[in-house]
Residue frames relative to the residue before (quaternion, step in Angstrom):
aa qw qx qy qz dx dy dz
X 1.0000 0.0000 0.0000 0.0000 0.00 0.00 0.00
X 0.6118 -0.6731 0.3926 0.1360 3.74 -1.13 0.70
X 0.2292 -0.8646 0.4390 0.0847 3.46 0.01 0.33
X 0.0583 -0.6650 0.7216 0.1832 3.74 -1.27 0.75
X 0.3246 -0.5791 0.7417 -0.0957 2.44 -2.23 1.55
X 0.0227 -0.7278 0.6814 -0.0739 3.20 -0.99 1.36
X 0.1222 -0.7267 0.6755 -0.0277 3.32 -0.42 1.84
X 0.1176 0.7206 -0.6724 0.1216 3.90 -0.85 1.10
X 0.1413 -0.7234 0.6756 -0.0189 3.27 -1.86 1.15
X 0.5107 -0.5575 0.5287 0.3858 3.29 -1.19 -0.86
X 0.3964 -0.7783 0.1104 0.4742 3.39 -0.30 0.75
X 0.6361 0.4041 -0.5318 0.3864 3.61 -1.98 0.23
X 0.4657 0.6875 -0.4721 0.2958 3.69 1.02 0.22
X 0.6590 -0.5853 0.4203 0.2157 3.47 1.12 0.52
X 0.3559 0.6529 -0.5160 0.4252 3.83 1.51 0.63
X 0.6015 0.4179 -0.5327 0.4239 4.33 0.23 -0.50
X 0.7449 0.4946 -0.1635 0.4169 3.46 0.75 -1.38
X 0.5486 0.3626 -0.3969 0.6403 3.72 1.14 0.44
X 0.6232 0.2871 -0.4369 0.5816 3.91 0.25 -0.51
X 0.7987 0.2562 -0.4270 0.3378 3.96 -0.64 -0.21
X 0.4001 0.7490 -0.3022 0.4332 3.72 1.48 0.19
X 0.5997 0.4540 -0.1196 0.6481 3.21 1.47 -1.79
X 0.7239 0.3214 -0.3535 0.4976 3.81 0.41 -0.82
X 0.4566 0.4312 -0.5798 0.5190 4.20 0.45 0.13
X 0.6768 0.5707 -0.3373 0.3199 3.58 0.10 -1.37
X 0.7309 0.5431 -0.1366 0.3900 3.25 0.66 -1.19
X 0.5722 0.3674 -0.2214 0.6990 3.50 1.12 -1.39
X 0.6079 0.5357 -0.5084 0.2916 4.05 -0.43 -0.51
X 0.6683 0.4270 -0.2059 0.5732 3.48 1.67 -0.95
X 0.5288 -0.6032 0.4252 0.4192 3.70 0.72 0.23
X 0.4413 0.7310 -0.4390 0.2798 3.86 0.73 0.58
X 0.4373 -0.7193 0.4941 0.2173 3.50 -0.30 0.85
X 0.0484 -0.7802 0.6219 -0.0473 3.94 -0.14 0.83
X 0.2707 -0.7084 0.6422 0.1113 3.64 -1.26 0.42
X 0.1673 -0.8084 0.5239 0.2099 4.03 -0.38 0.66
X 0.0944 0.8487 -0.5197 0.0260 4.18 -0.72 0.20
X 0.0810 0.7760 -0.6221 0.0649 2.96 -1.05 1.01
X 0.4452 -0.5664 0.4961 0.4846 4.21 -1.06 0.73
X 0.5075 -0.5786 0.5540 0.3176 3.19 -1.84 1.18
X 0.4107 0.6045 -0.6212 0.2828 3.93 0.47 0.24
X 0.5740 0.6884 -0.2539 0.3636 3.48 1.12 -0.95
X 0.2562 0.8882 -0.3812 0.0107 3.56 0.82 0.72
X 0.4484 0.6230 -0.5040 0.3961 3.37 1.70 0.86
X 0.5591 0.0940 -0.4018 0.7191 3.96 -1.24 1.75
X 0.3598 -0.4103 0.7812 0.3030 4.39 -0.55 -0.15
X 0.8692 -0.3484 0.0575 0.3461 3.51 -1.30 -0.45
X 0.3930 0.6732 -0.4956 0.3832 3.58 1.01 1.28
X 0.2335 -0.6595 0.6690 0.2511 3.31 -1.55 -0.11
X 0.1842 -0.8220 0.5386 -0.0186 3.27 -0.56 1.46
X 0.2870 -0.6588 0.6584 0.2239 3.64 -0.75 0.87
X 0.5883 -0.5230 0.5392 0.2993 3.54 -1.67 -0.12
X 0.5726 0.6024 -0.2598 0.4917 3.47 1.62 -0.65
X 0.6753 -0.4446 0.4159 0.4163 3.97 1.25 -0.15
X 0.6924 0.4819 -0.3407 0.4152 3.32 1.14 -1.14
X 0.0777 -0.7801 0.6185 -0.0537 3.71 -1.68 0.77
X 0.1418 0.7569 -0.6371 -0.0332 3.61 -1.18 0.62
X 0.1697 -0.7992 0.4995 0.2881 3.26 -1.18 0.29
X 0.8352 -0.3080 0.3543 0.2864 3.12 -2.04 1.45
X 0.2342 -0.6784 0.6508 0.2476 2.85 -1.41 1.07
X 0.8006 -0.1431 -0.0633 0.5784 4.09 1.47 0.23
X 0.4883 -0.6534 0.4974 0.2953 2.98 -1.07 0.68
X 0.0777 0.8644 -0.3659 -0.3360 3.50 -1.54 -1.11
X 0.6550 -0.5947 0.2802 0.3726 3.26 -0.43 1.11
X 0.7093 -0.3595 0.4019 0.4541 4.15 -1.36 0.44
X 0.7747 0.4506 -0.0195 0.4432 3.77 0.44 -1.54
X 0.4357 0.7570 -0.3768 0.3083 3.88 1.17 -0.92
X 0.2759 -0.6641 0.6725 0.1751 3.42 -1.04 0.03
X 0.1403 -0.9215 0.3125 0.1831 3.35 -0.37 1.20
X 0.4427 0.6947 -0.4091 0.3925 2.86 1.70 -0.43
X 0.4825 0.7852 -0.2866 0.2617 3.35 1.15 -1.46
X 0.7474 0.3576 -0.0938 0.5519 2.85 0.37 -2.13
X 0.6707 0.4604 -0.4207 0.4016 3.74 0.16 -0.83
X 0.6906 0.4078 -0.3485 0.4850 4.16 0.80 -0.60
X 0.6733 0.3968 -0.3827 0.4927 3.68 0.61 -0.57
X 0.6155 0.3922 -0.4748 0.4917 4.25 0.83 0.13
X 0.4946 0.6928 -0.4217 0.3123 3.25 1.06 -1.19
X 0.7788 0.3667 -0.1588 0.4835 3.88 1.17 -1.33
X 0.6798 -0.5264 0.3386 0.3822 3.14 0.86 0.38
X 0.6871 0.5524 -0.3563 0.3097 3.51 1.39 -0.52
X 0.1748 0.7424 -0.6466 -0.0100 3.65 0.07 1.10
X 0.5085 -0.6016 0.5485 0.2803 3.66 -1.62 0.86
X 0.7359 0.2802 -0.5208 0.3298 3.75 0.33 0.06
X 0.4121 0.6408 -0.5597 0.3260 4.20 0.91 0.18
X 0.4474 -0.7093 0.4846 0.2487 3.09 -1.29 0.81
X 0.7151 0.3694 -0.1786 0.5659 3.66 1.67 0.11
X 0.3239 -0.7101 0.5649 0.2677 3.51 -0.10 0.21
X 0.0973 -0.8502 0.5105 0.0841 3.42 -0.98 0.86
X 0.5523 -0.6661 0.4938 0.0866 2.85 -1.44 1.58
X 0.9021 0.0254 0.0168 0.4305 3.21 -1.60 1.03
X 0.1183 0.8287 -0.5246 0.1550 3.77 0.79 0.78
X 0.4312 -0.6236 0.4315 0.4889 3.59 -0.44 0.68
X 0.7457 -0.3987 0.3898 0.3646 3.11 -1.98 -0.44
X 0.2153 -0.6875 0.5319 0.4451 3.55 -0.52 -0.34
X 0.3925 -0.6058 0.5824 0.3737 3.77 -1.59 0.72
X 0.8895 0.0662 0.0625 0.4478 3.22 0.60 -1.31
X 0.1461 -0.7940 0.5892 0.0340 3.57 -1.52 0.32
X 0.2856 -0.8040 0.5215 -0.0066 3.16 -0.47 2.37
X 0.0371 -0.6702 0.7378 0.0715 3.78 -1.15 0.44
X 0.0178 -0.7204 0.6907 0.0598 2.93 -1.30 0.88
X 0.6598 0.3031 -0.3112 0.6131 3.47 -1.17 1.04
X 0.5629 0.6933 -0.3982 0.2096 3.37 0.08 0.20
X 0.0693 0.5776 -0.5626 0.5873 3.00 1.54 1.91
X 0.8703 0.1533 -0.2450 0.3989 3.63 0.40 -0.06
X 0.2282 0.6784 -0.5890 0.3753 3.37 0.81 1.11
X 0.4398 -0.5416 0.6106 0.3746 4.11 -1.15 0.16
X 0.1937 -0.9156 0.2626 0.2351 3.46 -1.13 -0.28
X 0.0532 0.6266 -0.6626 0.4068 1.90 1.27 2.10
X 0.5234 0.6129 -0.4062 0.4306 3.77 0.79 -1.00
X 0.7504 0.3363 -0.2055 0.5307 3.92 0.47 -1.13
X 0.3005 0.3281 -0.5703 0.6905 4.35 0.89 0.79
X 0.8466 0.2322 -0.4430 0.1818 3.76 -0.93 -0.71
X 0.5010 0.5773 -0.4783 0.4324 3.37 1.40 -0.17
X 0.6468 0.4007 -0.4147 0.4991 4.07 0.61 -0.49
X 0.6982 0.4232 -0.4314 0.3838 3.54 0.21 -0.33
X 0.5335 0.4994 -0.4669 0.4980 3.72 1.52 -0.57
X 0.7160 0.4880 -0.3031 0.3965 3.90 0.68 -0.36
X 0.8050 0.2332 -0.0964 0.5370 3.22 0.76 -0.54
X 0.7227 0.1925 -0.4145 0.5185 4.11 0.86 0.34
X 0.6891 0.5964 -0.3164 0.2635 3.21 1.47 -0.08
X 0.0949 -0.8282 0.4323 0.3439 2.89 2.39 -1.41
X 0.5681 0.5057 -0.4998 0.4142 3.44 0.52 1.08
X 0.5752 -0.7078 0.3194 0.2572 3.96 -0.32 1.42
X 0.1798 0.8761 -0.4429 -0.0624 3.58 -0.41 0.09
X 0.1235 -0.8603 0.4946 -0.0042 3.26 -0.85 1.37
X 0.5058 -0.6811 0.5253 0.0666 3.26 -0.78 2.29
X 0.2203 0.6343 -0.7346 -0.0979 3.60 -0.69 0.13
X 0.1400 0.7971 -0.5700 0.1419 3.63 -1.66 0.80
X 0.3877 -0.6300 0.5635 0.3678 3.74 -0.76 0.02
X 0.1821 -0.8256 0.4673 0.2587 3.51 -1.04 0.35
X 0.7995 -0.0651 -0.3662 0.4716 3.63 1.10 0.85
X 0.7341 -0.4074 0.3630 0.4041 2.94 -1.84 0.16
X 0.8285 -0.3327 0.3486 0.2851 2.62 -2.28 -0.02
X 0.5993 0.4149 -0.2487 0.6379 4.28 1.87 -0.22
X 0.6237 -0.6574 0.2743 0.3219 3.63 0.98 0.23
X 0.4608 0.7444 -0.2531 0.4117 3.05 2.28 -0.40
X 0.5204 -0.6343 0.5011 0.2751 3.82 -0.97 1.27
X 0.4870 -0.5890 0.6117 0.2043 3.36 -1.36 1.25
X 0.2399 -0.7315 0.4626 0.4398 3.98 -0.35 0.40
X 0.4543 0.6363 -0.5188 0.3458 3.67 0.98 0.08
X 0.7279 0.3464 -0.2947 0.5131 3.94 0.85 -1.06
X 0.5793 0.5245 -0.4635 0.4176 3.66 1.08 -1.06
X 0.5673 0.4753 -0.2665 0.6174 4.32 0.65 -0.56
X 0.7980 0.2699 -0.3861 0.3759 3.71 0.45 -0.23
X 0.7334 0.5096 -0.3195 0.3168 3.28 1.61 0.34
X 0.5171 0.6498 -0.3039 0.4669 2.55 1.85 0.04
X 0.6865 0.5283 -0.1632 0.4722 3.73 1.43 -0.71
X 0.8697 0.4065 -0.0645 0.2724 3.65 0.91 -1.02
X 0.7556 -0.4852 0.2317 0.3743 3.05 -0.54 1.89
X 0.8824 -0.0604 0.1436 0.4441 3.35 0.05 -1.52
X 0.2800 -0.7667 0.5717 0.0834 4.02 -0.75 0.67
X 0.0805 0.7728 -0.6122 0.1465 3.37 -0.73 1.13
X 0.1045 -0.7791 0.6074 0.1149 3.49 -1.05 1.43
X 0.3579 -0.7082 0.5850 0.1675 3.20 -1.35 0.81
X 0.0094 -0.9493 0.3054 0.0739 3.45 0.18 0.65
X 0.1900 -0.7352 0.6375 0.1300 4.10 -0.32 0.86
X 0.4191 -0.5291 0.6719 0.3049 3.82 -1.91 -0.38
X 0.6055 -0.5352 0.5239 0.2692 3.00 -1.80 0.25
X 0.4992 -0.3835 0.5456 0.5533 3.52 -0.90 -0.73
X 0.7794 0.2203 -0.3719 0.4536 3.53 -0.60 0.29
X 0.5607 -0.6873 0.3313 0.3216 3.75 1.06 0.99
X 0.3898 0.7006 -0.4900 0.3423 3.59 0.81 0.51
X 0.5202 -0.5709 0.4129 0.4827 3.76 -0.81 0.00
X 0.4668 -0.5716 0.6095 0.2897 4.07 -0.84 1.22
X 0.0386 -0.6303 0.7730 0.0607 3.92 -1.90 0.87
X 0.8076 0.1775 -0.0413 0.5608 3.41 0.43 -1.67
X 0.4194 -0.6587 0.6217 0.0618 2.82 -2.31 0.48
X 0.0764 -0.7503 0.6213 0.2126 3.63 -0.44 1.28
X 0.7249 -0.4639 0.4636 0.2109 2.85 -2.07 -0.11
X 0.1475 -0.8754 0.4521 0.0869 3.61 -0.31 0.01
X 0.3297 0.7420 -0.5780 -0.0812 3.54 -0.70 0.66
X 0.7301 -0.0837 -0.2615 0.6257 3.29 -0.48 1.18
X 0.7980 -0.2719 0.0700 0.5332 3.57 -0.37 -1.11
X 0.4750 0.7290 -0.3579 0.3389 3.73 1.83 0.47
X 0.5319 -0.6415 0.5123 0.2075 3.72 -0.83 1.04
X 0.2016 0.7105 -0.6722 0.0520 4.05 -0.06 0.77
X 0.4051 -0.6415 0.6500 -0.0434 2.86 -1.64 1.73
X 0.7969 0.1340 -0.1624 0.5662 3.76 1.11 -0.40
X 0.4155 0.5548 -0.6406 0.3306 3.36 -1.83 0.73
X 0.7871 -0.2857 0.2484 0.4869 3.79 -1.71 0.39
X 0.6489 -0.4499 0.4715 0.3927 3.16 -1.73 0.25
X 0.8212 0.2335 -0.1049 0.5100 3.51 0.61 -1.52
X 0.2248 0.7064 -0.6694 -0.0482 3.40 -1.16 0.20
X 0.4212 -0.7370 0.3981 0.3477 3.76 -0.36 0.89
X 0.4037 -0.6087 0.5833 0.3553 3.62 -1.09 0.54
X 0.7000 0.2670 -0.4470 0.4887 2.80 -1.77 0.80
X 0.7317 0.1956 -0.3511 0.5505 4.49 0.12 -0.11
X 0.8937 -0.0851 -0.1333 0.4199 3.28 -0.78 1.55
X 0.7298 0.3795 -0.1000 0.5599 3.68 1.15 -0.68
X 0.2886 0.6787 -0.6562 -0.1596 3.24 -1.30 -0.33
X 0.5728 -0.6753 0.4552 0.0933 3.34 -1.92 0.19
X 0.0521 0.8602 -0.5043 -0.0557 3.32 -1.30 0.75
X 0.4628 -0.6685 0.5115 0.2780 3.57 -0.47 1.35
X 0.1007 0.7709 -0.6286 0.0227 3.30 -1.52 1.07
X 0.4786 -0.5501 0.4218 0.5390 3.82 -1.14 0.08
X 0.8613 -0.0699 0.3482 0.3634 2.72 -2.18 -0.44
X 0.6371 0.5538 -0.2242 0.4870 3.33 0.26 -1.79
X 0.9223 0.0836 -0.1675 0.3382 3.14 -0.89 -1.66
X 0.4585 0.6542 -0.5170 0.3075 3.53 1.07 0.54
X 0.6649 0.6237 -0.1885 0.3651 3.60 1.35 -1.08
X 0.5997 0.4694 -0.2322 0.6051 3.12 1.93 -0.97
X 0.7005 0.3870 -0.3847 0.4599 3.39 0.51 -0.24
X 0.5907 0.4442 -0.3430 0.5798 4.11 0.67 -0.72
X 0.4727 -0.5698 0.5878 0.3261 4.26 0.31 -0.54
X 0.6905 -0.4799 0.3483 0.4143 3.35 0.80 0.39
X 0.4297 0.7115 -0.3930 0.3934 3.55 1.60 0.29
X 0.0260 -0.7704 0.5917 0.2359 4.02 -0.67 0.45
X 0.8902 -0.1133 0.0783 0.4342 3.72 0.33 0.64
């Protein structure tokens, strides 16, 4: 039986660049991989972009509401609606990478265990598991509660400690309030910190 793997860090911990790492790995062996990521995710539009430069684009996205299994069995056959040819006899897939996948629903993360286990086809979740208030995404907070195996990826802070949380950022100002998601890099960006310098910077506040 297949297995989901939910590889989460804080960010810069190097999770795009481990999920397109696994998909070199995979294709080097002649293995047919599938790439995914939620279309909420509108940093690269339909790429995954490492921080290293590196980029690929999705083989599909999905929408808040999507059925993932859905989408993942109708590519799985080759039958995407925007090819100008339908393709025939498409291998199997070994595996299926999500990135971002802090924003999936979780109902979306149940179809990723049923792609492992009624489908028997591996899948590896890469994601952060909270926001910017310390508060579980219900995509990762569902991906711990479901998956086979847990793997942190793990970066430092500025002050060389191991990185947990993620503040917010606007220009050089610390925001503690606003939506759950907002994508780094459109109006915000982000910096992974410990424990420590997370407490000194929030006032001793955890969300």
């Amino acid at each position: 039986m297949a297995k989901l793997y939910f590889r989460y860090g804080a960010m810069n911990s190097g999770k795009s660049t481990s999920l397109l790492q696994a998909a070199f790995n995979y294709e080097e062996r002649g293995q047919r991989i599938l790439l995914a990521k939620p279309g909420i995710d509108t940093k690269g539009e339909s790429s995954i972009v490492s921080r290293l430069g590196i980029e690929r684009e999705v083989d599909f996205s999905v929408g808040p509401e999507e059925n993932l299994r859905e989408k993942f069995a109708a590519h799985s056959l080759g039958d995407d609606p925007d090819a100008l040819l339908p393709h025939v006899d498409a291998p199997p897939v070994a595996c299926l990478l999500v990135d971002e996948a802090q924003f999936l629903s979780r109902a979306q993360v149940d179809d990723l265990l049923r792609i492992a286990v009624l489908d028997d086809v591996p899948v590896l979740a890469y994601g952060i598991r909270t926001d910017f208030r310390t508060r579980a995404f219900p995509g990762s907070a569902r991906l711990m509660e479901l998956a086979h195996s847990l793997e942190e990826l793990k970066t430092i802070c500025r002050c060389g400690r191991k990185a947990m949380f993620n503040t917010r950022r606007s220009g050089e100002t610390i925001v503690f309030d606003g939506d759950q998601v907002a994508i780094d890099g459109e109006e915000v960006w982000y910096e992974s910190l410990c424990a420590a310098c997370y407490l000194e910077a929030s006032g001793g506040n955890l969300g």
